[in-house]
Every structure is written in C-alpha cells, then in structure tokens.
N, C-alpha and C positions, 0 to 999 in steps of 0.2 A: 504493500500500500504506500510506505515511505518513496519506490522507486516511481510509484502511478502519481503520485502529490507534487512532486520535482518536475516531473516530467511536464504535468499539468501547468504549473508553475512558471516554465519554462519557453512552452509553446506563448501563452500569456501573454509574457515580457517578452518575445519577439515580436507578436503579432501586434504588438500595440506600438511597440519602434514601426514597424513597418508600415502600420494604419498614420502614423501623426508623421512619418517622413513623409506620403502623398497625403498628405492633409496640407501641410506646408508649397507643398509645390504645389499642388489643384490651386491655393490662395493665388500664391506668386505666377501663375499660367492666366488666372481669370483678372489679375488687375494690370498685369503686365505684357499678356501673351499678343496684344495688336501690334507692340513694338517690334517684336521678336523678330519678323522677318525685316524691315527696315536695318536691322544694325545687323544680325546677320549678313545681309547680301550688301552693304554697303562696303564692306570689308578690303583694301586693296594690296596691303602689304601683311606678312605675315605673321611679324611681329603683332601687329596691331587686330589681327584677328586671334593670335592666340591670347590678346589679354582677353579680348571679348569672350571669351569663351570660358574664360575663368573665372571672369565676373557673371557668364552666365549659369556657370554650373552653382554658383554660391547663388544666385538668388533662384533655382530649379531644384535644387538641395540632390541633385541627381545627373552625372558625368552621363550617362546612357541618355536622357532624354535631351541632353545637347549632341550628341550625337544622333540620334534619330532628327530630330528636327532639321540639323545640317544636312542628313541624308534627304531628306526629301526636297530641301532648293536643289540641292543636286541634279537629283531627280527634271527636278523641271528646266535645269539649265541656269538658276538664278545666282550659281555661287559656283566658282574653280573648282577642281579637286585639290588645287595648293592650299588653298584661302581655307579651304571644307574640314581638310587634316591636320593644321594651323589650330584653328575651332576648337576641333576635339583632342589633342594635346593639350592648350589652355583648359577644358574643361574636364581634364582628369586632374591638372593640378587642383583648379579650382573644388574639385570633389574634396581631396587631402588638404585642401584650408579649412574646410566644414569640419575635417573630423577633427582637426585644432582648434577649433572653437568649441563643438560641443563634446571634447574631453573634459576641460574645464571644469572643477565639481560646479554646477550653477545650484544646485537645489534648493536654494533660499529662495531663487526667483520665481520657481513655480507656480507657487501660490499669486504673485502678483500679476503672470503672464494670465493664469485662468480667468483671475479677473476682469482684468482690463482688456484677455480679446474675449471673454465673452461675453461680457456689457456693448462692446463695438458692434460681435454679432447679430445679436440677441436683440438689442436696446435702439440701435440705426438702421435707417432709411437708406442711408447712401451706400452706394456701391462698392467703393474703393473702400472705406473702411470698414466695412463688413467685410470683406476678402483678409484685411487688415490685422482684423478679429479674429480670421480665421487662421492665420499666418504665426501669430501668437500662442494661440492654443495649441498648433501643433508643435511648436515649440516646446511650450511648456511639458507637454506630451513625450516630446522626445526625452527630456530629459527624467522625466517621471519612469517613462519603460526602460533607462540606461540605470537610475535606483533599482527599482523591480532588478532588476536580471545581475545587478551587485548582490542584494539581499536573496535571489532564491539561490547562488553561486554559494553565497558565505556559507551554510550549513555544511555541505560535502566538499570542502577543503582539502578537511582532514580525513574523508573517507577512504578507503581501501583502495577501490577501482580508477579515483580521478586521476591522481600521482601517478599508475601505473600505467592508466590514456597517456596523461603530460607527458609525463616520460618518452613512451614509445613515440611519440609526434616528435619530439625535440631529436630523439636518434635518426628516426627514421621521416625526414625533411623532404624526402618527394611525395608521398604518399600525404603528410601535411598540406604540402603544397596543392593536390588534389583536392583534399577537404576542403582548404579555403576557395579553391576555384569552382568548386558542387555548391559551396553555401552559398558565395556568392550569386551563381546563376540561378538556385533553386528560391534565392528569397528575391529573387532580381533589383539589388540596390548593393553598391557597392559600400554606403555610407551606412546602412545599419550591418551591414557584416561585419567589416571593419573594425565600428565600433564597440561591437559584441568581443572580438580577437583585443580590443584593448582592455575594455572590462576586464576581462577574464586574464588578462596579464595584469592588472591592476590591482585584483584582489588577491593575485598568485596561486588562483586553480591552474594556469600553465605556465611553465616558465618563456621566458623572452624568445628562445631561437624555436622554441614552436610556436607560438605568437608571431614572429616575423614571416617564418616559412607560410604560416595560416594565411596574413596577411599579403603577400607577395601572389599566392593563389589566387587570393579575393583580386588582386588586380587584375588577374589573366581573367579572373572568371565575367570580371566588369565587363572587359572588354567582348565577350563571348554572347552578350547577351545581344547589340545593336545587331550583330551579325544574323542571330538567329531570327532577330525579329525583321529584318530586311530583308529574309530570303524567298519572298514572292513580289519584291521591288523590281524594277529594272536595275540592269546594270549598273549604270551611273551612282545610283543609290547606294549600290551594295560596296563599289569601288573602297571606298573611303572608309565604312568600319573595317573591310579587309586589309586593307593596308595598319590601321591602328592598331590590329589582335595583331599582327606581325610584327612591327617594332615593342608594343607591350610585353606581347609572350616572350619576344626574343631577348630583351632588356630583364626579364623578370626571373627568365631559366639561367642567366648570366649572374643577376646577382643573388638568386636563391643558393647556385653554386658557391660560388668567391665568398658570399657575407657568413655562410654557415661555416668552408674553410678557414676562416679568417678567427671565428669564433670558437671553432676545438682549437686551432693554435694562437688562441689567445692573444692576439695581434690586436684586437679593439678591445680588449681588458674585460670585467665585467659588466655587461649592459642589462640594466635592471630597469621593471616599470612600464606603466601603459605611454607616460611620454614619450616615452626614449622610441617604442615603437612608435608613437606618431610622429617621431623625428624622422623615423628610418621611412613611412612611409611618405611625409612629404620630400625627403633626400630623394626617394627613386622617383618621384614623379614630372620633381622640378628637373632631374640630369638628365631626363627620357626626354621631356622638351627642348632643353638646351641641346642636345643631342638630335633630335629626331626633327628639328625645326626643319637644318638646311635641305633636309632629305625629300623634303614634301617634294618639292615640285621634279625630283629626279625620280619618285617611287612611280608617278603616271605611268611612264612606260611601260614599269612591268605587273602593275594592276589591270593595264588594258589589255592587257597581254591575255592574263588568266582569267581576263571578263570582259570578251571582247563584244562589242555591239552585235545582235545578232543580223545574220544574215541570211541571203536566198531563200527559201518558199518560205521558212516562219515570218522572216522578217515582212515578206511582200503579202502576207494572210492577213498579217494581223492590226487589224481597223486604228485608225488614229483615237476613234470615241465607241463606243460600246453604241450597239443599232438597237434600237425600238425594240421593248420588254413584250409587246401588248400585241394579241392578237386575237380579233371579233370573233372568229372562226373556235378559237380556244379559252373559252373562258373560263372552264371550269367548278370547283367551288368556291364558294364566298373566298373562305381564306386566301387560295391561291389568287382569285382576283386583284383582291385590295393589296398584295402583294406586288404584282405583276405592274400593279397601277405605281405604288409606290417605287418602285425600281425606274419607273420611265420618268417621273416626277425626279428622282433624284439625278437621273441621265441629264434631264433639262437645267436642274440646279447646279451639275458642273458645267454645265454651257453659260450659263449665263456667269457663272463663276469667271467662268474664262476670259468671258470677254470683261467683265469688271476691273479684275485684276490688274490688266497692262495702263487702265485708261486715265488712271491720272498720269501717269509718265506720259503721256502723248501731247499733256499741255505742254509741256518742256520740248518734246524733240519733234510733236505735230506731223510722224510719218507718213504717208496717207498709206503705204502701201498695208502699215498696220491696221490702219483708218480701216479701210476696207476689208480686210480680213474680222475684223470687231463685227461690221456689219452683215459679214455673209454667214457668223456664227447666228446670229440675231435673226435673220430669214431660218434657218433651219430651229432657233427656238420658235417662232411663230410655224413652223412648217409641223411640229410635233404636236402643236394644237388641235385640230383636224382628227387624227389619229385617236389621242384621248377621248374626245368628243364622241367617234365612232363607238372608243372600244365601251365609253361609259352606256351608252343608248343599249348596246347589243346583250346590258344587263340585264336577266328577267328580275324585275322588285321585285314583284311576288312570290319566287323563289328563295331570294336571297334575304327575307325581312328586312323589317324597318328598320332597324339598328346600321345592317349592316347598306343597306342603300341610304341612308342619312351621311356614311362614313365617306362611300363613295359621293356622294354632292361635294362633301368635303374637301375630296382629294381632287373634283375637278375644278373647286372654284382656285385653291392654291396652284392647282395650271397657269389658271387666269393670270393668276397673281406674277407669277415668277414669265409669262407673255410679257405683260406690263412693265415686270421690270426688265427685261431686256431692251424694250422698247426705250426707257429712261437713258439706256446706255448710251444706245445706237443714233437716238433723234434726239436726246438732248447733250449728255456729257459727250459724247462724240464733239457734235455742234458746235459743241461750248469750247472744247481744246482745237477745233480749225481755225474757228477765228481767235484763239487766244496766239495760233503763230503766226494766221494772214496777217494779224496788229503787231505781230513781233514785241507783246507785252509782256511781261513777266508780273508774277505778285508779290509783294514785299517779302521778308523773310518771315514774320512773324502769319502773314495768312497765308503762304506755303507749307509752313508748318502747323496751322489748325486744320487743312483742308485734308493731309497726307494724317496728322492724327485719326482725322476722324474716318477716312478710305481705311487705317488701320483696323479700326474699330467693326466696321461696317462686315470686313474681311472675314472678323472672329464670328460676327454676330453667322455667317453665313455657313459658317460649321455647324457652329448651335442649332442651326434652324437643321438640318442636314440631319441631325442626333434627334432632334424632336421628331423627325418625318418617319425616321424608320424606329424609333422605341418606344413614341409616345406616352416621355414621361413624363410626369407630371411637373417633378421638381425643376425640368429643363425648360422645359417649356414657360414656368412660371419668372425662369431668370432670364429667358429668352424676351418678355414682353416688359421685365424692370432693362433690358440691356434698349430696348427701344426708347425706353422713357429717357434712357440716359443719351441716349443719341439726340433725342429732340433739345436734353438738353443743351448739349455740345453745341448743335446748330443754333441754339439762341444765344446763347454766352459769344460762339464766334462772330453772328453779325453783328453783334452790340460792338464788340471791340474792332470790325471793320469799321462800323458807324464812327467810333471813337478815333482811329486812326484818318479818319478822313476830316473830322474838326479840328485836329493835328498839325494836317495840312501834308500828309503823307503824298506824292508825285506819284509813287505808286501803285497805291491804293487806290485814287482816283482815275487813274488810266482802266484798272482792273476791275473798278467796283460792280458795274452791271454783271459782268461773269463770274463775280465770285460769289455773289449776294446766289446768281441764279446754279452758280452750281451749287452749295448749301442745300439750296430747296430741292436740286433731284437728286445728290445724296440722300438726304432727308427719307423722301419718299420711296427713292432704291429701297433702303433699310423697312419702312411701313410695309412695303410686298414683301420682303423676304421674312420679314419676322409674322406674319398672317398666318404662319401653317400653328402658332400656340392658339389659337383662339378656339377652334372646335376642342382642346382638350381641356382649355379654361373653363369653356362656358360649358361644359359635360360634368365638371367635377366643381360647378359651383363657383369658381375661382374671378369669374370677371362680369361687373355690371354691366345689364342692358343699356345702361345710358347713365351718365356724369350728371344730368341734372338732378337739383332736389326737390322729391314730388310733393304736392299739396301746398305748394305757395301761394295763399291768396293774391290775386292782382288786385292792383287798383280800382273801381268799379265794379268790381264783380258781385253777382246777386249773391247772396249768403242763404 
C-alpha cells in the first residue's frame, strides 16, 4: 500500500507540473500569440533570431512549441531555414533560463501568485489581464507541484530500493541517458522533466552524475518531440527540427561521454546539488548555440538532401488546396453530413485565410500580380457557394430532425459569412492597398503599427473561429465572441488616436486618413464574419442576448 501511496503521490506532483507549465503558456499564447508571427519572420540575421527565440521560449515556458511554430512559417515559406535553426537554438537556451529561474526555492510566493492571478481571472472583464491571471496561477502552480514532488521524494530517501536505482543510473550513464530522453518525450516538456532531475538531485534521492546523465537525455528527448510531431508536415517543416535533434543529440552523446569521464577521474572535483546541474544544463545549451550558430546556414544542404522536395507523379497529384468535401448524390447520415459540410466550411476558411494573410503587406509593396492572385482565390470562395447551397437543399428535414436541420441552417449561413468576408478582402482591402501605392502614401509609424497589430489579432481570432467550427465548444466559442468585442475595441481606440494625430498636424496621417479610417472599418467587419460561427453555440446554450436593448422603458407619451 506504502508502494501504491508514493506512486499515487507521485503521478500527482507530475501531472500538476505539467497541467500549470501549459497553463502558463495557453496564458502567454492567448495575450501574446498575434505577435508571434510578426517577430518571428521579421528575423534577418542570426544572431538576432537566436535571441528571439530565447526570449520566446521564456515567455512559451516550452523550447518545443518554438520550434513547432518556427516549423510551420517554414512550412509556408515565411522564414529561412538559417533564420528557422537560429530560432530554435535560442529557444532551447531560453528553455535552461526557465529552469534557473524556477529552481529558485520561491514558495513564499505562492500564496501571493494564487491571489493576485486569481482575483485578475476571476474578478476582470478584460482580456489581457485575465490571461494575466492566468499566467500567474500557473506559476504559482509550478512551483506548488516542484514542493509536492520534494515532499513525496523526502520519505524514500533512505529507503532500500532508491540508492540502489541512484546508484545503478550514476554507473550505468547511457541507459540514464535513455530514461531522461523517455521522460522527456513521454511527459512532452522539457522544462518539467528537467526540473523533476533537479528536485531529485536537490533533495539527494540521486546523486549528481545521474542527474546530469538524466538531464542530458531530457535534452535529446526535447528535441525528439518537434520531430515526431512534424512528421505529417511537408518537408520544409520537418527540415529544421531534423537538423536540431542532430546537433542536440550529437552535442549531448559528446558530452554525456567527456562530462561522466571527466567525473570518475575527478578532473571537475566534486559537483554537488540541483544548481550545479542547472549550471551544467544551461553550460551545454548556451556552447551548443555558440557552436551550432555558424552551422545553420551550411547544414541546408544536407537537410535537403535527406528531405528533398518531393517529386514526379506525387508531387504532380497532389492538389495545391484540398477539393470540395460535399457531394448531393452522397449524403448520407445526419452525422456524416454536418461533417462533410463542416470540412468544406473549413476548406473555405483557409481560403479566405489565405488570401487575408499577405494583404496588409500589399499596402507597402502594392504587387498587383499578388493583387490578383488574392482575387482569383476570392472567385473560387464565392464559386464554393453554389455547391453548399446545393448540397444543403439535397437534405431531407424530415429525415434528419429538427435539431439537426437547424444545425445545418447554421453551417450554411456561416458560408455566407466567410462569402462576405472574402468579399471585404478582395473589393475593399484589396482596393484600399492599390490606391494606397497608385498615391505612393505611406502611414505614419504609429498607425502602421495599430493597423499590423490588429491584422495580428484578426489572424489569431481566425484559428479560434477554425477550433469552434469543428469542436463546438462552448468555452471557445465564448472567448471567440469577448476576442471580437476586443477587436471593436482596438478599432475605436485606433481611430480616436488617428483623429488625434491628425489635430497634431501629423503630414502623414492626413495624406492617409481616408484609407486608414476605411481600412479599420473592413478589418473590423472581416473579424464580425469570421467570429459569427460562436453565435448558434451561444444562443443554444443560453450564452448571448436577443438584443442589447433594455425592455419595458416607458417612452415619453405613452398611454399607461
């Protein structure tokens, strides 16, 4: 029963490190995450992408989702493979800065972190600080489940069986090595494994050179994880964790060897303590950067090499956008319908994705051959219309109930919606960036950077809406229609301070003001279409009034 209480004890104190590490990132992804591509792909030199990357993993609290992230600009062309592997270099340091911050004893803070983010969460309206709230908590979190897993360690110290694991790990340093590359992958965070290998060198359940060997795994196994989860990416994608598990593992078996020899011949003297491994791990991560920096752009070659673009009949089969889900002839059951329907809905939603994406940049460089590419996307989302409409009609109600023919109305007015906003792209932001280069205008700096803020914003809003369409849940959808309220806000706060820079007396502001004012309003409205697919799940579950007004106000005159 002793071994079943430990055990229990044990899973616990992991599982709650690894609940409050993605509790922290989910925070830092929802108040931050519209930037993210911005400073990623802005990147030009290497240096200067690998700090990014290390200031991105500290505020992701997770090396792996900077690299996944970086993989997928890749993926679309939006970032080098120098600039990509720069990135995530930086952001395995930046992993080994977290775990020097929160070795730290903090546990006096705890209690003030619960507080204070959960009054933020709990208690506010606003968005950013509510994420805020939530950033906090899992803070606090983290360090609550790194006590936990000290106190259920302390009891079996001095037990029989631990000393004699410690032991066999410290002799036998590859098989360690292994462990830490399993746990890491198996809990998929590098930053609560880690952590877990310091603890436990800290309260001296293992000694040091199996704690480093543990540790040195956990880095192999970090880097093992973007790999596996990018192996139904394209190439491009996959390039760049490939190359990273390669300098990793190769840096990793080099000094698992050298730091263990060096350590039976007593050459580093005795190294004791959870610090001193977190010396040793940010030692090998910052030498692996300094090391691994110049090599980025020579590794291409032979990345491309083992992952070359494919070619002949796959490559000539296989469609640039996935073709029409929906077929009148096959409609099948409810389910498989509203299914069939939702997959073609979401086809349409990366179409219009598509073309939204590039079109602020088009104020700046006004291509038209882009120009017109944006538009021919926009004919084949009006061209998917037609289809829906068909496959909706070929539905029998009376078959399918009311429930589920209500669900479908649903799923064809959000057609509508995502028509219309393509429409906004093509006929007006289009519009708006031809004549902003036939005027050869530019916008100031400050409403170039509210307008690119808020295309950020718009960006994230358009995942969200993406995740509501196909899991219809309830919570997303409910933050999917506060992220709209936040967008209207964005769009009144900016033209008030356009208003304001133009009584300034701002030159370029007043060159720009018609187009900037008018692009606001079909951003604005872009956002109102694509956030439209939360309302059948609001107003199902209760969640959004009929109407703002408040009823029973006598008017003036009225008979009583």
């Amino acid at each position: 029963m002793a071994i079943v209480g430990f055990l229990t004890s044990l899973a616990g104190a992991v599982m709650l490190l690894l609940f409050a590490v993605r509790m922290v990132r989910t925070g830092m992804e929802r108040n931050y995450g519209a930037s993210f591509q911005r400073v990623l792909t802005g990147q030009q030199s290497k240096l200067g992408a690998s700090l990014v990357g290390v200031v991105l993993a500290i505020v992701l609290q997770s090396s792996a989702a900077v690299t996944l992230l970086t993989a997928g600009f890749a993926a679309s062309g939006l970032i080098a493979f120098s600039a990509g592997l720069a990135i995530v270099l930086g952001g395995d340091l930046g992993s080994a800065l977290i775990i020097q911050i929160l070795s730290f004893k903090l546990d006096w803070l705890v209690p003030t972190l619960l507080a204070v983010g959960g009054w933020l969460f709990v208690k506010t309206e606003n968005r950013k600080l509510r994420q805020m709230g939530r950033i906090l908590m899992g803070i606090a979190l983290i360090l609550l489940s790194l006590r936990l897993l000290r106190e259920t360690m302390d009891p079996i110290r001095d037990s029989v069986f631990l000393p004699a694991i410690a032991e066999y790990l410290a002799r036998d340093y590859i098989t360690a090595f292994l462990v830490g590359g399993a746990l890491a992958f198996v809990m998929h965070s590098s930053v609560a494994a880690i952590l877990m290998c310091v603890t436990l060198v800290q309260i001296g359940a293992i000694p040091f050179a199996a704690g480093m060997s543990l540790a040195l795994g956990a880095n192999f196994g970090s880097a093992l994880i973007p790999v596996w989860l990018t192996r139904g990416m394209n190439v491009r994608a996959r390039r760049i964790p490939l190359a990273n598990i390669a300098l990793r593992g190769t840096w990793a078996v080099i000094i698992l060897f050298g730091a263990n020899l060096a350590l039976r011949t007593g050459q580093f003297g005795d190294l004791q303590g959870g610090q001193m491994l977190v010396y040793v791990h940010l030692a090998f991560n910052a030498s692996l950067l300094i090391l691994a920096l110049p090599l980025c752009s020579i590794l291409q070659a032979p990345t491309e090499r083992l992952l070359p673009e494919p070619s002949g009949p796959e490559a000539v089969q296989a469609p640039d956008r996935p073709v029409s889900a929906l077929n009148p002839c096959n409609i099948g059951p409810p389910q498989q319908a509203l299914s069939d329907m939702k997959r073609e809905l979401l086809r349409m939603s990366d179409l219009v994705e598509s073309m939204f994406r590039p079109v602020l940049s088009l104020y700046q460089s006004g291509e038209k051959a882009q120009l017109k590419a944006i538009k021919a996307v926009g004919r084949e989302v009006n061209g998917s219309l037609p289809g829906i409409r068909a496959f909706a009609a070929a539905i029998p109600a009376d078959e399918f109930g009311k429930e589920n023919a209500k669900s479908v109305r649903d799923l064809m007015e959000y057609a509508i919606r995502l028509k219309a906003a393509s429409d906004v792209v093509a006929k007006r932001l289009c519009v708006l960036a031809g004549r902003m280069r036939s005027n050869d205008a530019t916008f100031s700096k400050d409403g170039w950077y509210e307008l690119v803020r808020l295309h950020e914003s718009i960006l994230a809003n358009m995942k969200l809406a993406s995740n509501v369409l196909i899991s219809d849940d309830l919570e997303s959808a409910r933050l999917l229609s506060l992220e709209k309220t936040e967008i209207k806000r964005v769009e009144r706060d900016s033209r008030e301070h356009h208003l304001k820079r133009l009584q300034q007396g701002s030159a370029k502001s007043f060159e720009t003001s018609d187009i900037h004012l008018e692009t606001l309003r079909a951003l604005r409205e872009f956002n109102s279409h694509i956030a439209a697919v939360a309302y059948p799940i609001l107003y199902r579950n209760g969640q959004l009034l009929e109407t703002r007004l408040i009823e029973n106000i006598p008017m003036l005159g009225d008979d009583e």
